[in-house]
FIDRENPA-632128 format. One record per residue (C-alpha): residue in three letters; chain; x, y, z. Coordinates in nm, 2 decimals. Layout:
<nodes>
NODE  res  chain      xx      yy      zz
NODE  ala      A       X       Y       Z
...
</nodes>
This chain:
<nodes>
NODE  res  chain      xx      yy      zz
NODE  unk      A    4.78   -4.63    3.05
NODE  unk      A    4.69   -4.24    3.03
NODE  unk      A    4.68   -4.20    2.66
NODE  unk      A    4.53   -4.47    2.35
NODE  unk      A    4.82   -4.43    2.16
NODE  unk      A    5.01   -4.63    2.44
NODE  unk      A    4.84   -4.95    2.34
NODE  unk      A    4.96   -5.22    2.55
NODE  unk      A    4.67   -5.35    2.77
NODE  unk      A    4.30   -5.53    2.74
NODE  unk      A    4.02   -5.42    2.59
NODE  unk      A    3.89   -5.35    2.90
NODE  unk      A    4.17   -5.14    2.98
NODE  unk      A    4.16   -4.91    2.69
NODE  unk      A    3.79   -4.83    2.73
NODE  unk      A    3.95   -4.61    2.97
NODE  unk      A    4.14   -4.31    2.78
NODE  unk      A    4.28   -3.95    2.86
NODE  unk      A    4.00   -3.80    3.07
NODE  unk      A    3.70   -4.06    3.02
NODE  unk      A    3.63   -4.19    3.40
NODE  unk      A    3.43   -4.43    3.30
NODE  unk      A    3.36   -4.77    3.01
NODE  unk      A    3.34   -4.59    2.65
NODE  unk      A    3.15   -4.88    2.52
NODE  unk      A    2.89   -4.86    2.83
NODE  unk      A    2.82   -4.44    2.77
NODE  unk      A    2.77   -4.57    2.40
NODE  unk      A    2.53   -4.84    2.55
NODE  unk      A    2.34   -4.57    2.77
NODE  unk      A    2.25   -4.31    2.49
NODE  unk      A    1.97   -4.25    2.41
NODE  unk      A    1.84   -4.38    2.04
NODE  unk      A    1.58   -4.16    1.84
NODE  unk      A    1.22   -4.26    1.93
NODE  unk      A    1.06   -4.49    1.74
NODE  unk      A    0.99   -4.44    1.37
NODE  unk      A    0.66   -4.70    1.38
NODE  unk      A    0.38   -4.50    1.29
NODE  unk      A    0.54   -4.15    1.31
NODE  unk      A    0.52   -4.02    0.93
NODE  unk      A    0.51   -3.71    0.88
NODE  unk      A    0.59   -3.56    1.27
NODE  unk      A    0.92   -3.36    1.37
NODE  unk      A    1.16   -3.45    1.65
NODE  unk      A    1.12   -3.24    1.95
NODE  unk      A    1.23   -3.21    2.31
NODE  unk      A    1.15   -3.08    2.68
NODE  unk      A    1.50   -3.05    2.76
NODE  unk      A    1.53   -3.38    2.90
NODE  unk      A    1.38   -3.62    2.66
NODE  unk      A    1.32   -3.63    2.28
NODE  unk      A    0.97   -3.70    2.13
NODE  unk      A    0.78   -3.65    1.80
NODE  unk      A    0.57   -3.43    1.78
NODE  unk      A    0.23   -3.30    1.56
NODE  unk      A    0.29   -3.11    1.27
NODE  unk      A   -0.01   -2.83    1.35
NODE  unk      A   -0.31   -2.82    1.15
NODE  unk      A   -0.47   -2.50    0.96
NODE  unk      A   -0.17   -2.39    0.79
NODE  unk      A   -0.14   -2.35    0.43
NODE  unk      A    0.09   -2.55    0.21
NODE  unk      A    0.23   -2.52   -0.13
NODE  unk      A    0.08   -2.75   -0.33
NODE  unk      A    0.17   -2.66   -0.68
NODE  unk      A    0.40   -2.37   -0.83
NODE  unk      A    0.31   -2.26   -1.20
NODE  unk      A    0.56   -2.06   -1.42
NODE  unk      A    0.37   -1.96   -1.74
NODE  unk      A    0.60   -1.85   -2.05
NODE  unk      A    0.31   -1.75   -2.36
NODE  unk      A    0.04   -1.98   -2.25
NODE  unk      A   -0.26   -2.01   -2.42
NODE  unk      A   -0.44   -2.12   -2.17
NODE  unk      A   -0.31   -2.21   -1.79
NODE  unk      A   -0.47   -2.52   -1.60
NODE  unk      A   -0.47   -2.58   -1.26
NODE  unk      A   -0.52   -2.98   -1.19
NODE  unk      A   -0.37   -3.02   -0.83
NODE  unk      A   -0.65   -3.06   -0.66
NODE  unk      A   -0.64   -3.44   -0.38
NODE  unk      A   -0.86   -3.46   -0.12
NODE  unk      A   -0.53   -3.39    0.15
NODE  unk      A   -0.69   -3.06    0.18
NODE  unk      A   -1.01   -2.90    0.19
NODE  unk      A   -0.99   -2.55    0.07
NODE  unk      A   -0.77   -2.46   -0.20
NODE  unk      A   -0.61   -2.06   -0.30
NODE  unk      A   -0.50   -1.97   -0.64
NODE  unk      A   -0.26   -1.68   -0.63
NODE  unk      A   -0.12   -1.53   -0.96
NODE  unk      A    0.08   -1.25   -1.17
NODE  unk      A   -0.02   -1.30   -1.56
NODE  unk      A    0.07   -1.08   -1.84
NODE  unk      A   -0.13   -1.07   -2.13
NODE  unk      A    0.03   -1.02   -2.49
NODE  unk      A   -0.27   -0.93   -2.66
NODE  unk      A   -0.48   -0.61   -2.72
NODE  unk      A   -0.86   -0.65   -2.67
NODE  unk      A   -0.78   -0.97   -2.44
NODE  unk      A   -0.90   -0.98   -2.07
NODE  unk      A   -0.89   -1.34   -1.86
NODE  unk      A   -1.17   -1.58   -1.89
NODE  unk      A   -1.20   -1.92   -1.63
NODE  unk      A   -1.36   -2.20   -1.68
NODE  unk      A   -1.42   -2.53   -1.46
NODE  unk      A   -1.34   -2.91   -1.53
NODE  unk      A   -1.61   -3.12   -1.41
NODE  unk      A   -1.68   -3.46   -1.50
NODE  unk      A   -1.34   -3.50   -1.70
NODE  unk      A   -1.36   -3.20   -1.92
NODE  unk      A   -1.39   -2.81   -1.89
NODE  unk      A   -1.72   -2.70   -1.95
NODE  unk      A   -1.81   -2.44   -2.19
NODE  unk      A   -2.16   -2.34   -2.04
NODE  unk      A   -2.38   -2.33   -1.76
NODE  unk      A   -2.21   -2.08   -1.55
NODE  unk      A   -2.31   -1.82   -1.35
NODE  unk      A   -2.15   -1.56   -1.17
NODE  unk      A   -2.22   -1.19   -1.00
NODE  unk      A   -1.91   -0.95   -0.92
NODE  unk      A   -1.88   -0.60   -0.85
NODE  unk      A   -1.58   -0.39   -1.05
NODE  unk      A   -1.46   -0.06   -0.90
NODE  unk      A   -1.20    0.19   -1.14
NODE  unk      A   -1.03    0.41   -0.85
NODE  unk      A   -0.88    0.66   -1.11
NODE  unk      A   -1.25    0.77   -1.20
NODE  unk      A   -1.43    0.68   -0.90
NODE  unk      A   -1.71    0.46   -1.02
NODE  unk      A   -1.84    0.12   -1.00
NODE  unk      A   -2.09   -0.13   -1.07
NODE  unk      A   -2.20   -0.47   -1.08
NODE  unk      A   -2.19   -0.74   -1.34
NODE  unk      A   -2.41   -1.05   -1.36
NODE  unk      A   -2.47   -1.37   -1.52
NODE  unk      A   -2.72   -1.65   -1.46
NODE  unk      A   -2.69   -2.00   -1.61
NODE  unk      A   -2.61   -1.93   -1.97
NODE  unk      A   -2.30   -1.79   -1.95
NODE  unk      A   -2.04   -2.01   -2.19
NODE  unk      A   -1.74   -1.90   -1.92
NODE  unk      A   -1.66   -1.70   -1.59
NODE  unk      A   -1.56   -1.34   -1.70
NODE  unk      A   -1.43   -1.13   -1.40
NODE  unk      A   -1.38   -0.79   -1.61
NODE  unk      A   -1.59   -0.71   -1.93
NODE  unk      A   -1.34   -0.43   -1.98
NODE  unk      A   -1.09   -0.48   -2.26
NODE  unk      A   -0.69   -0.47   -2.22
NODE  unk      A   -0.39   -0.36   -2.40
NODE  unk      A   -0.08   -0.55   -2.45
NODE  unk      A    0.13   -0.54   -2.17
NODE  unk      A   -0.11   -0.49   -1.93
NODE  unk      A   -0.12   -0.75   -1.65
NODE  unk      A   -0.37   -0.88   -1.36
NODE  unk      A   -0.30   -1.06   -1.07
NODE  unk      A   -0.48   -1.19   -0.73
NODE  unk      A   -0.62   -1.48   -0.60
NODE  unk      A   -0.94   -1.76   -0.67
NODE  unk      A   -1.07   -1.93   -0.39
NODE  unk      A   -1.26   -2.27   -0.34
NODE  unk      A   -1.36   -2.42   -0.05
NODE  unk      A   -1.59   -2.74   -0.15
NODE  unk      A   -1.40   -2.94   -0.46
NODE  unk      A   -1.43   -3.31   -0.31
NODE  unk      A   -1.79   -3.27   -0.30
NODE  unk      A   -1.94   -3.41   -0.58
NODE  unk      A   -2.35   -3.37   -0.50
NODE  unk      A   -2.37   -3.02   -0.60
NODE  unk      A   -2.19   -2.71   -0.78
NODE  unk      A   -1.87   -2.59   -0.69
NODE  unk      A   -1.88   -2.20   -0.62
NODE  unk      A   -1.50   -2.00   -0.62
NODE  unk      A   -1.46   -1.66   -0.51
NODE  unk      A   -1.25   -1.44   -0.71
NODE  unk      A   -1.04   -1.07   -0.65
NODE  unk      A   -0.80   -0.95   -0.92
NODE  unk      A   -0.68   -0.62   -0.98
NODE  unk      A   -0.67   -0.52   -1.32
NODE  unk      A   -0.38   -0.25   -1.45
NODE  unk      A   -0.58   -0.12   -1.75
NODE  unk      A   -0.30    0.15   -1.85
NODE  unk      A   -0.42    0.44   -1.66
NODE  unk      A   -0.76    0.32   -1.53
NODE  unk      A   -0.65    0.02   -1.28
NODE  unk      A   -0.97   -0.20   -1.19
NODE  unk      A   -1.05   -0.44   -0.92
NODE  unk      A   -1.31   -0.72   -0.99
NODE  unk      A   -1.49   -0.91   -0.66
NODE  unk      A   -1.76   -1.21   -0.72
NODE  unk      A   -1.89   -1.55   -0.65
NODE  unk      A   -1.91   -1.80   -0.98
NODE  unk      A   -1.98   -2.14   -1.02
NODE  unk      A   -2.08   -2.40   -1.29
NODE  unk      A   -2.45   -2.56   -1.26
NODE  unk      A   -2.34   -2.85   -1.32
NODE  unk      A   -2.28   -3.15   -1.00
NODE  unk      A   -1.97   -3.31   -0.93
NODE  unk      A   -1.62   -3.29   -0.80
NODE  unk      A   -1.40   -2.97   -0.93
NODE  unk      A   -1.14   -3.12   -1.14
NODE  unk      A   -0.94   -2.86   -1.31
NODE  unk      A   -0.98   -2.41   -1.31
NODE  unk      A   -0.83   -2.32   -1.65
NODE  unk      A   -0.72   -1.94   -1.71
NODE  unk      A   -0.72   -1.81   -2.03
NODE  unk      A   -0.76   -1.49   -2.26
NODE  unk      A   -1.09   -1.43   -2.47
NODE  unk      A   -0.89   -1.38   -2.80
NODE  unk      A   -0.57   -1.51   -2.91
NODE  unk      A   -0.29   -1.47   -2.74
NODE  unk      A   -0.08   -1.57   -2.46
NODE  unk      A   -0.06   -1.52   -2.09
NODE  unk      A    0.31   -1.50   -1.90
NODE  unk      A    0.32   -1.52   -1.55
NODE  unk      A    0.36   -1.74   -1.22
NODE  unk      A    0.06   -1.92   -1.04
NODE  unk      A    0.08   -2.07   -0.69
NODE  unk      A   -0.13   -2.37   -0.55
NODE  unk      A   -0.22   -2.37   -0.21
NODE  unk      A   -0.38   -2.60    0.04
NODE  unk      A   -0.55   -2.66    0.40
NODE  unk      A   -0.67   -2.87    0.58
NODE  unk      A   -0.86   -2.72    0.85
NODE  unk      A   -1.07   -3.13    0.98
NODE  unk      A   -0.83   -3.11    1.29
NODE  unk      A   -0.80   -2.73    1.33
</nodes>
């Protein structure tokens, strides 16, 4: 028999079709199955060029944890925070609709945001005039205010927050913070450490203006877990 539409033998016989030299059910047998899945979650098949394998996914890269589209917010809360990672980066683009209105952050610990104990230092530079200076605040403060400079409708920030520590819950939880500022005509960028004195694990960073209004914009979660990196 040379072809399988001329089936008029065995089983055995038709195994053997056009060019195959050898059992069609025994190269089936002799493949090679996956590796097994026991106790792989979470790894990627890979090869040598002989043999397949799973392999690590590398540590030390970020990952999105969380995407935020804000549409006239009055106030924008970031709650994604597990202990799968151990450094979290806020990146966003807001818009503010109000005049007089510049973003304010505060911190959820112990199940609520608090409205005092904060204290923060950052240093603000204006590149259209050239100057720059420092702002500080030491336990009292009732929120974490990047800019004291005022903003007109329209005008929008954007940049990143930073915190490295919010599964520890035996002490304060400090975030880093650098956002640029458009201002109209006199653009500003605002640097600084803050932090709440108050211990336990970081719960929530909640961005919002210091008047009414709303905020419009996209915010981005990230994470990393550098204990194997």
């Amino acid at each position: 028999m040379s072809k399988s539409r001329d089936i008029a033998d065995s089983s055995a016989t038709i195994n053997y079709i056009d060019t195959v030299t050898s059992n069609v059910q025994d190269q089936i047998d002799n493949l090679d199955p996956l590796p097994s899945q026991t106790g792989n979650a979470g790894k990627y098949l890979t090869t040598d060029g002989t043999n397949d394998s799973w392999g690590e996914v590398s540590s030390g890269a970020w990952s999105v944890v969380e995407e935020i589209t804000a549409s006239a917010a009055t106030t924008i809360d970031i709650e994604s925070f597990t202990t799968d990672y151990d450094i979290y980066k806020i990146l966003f683009t807001l818009e503010g609709s109000n005049t007089s209105s510049h973003p304010l952050i505060r911190l959820k610990v112990g199940g609520s945001y608090l409205g005092g104990g904060y204290s923060y230092l950052s240093i603000l530079s204006n590149p259209a005039n050239g100057t720059s200076y420092t702002q500080t605040r030491s336990t009292s403060s009732s929120r974490i205010q990047p800019s004291v400079d005022t903003f007109t409708a329209g005008d929008y920030f954007w940049g990143c927050l930073e915190v490295g520590s919010v599964n520890q819950s035996g002490q304060p939880n400090p975030i880093s913070f650098d956002i640029n500022y458009t201002r109209g005509s006199n653009p500003q960028k605002a640097h600084g450490i803050a932090q709440v004195n108050t211990d336990g694990a970081l719960e929530g960073i909640r961005i919002y203006g210091n008047v009414s209004g709303t905020l419009t914009g996209k915010v981005i979660v990230l994470g990393l877990n550098n204990s194997a990196a």
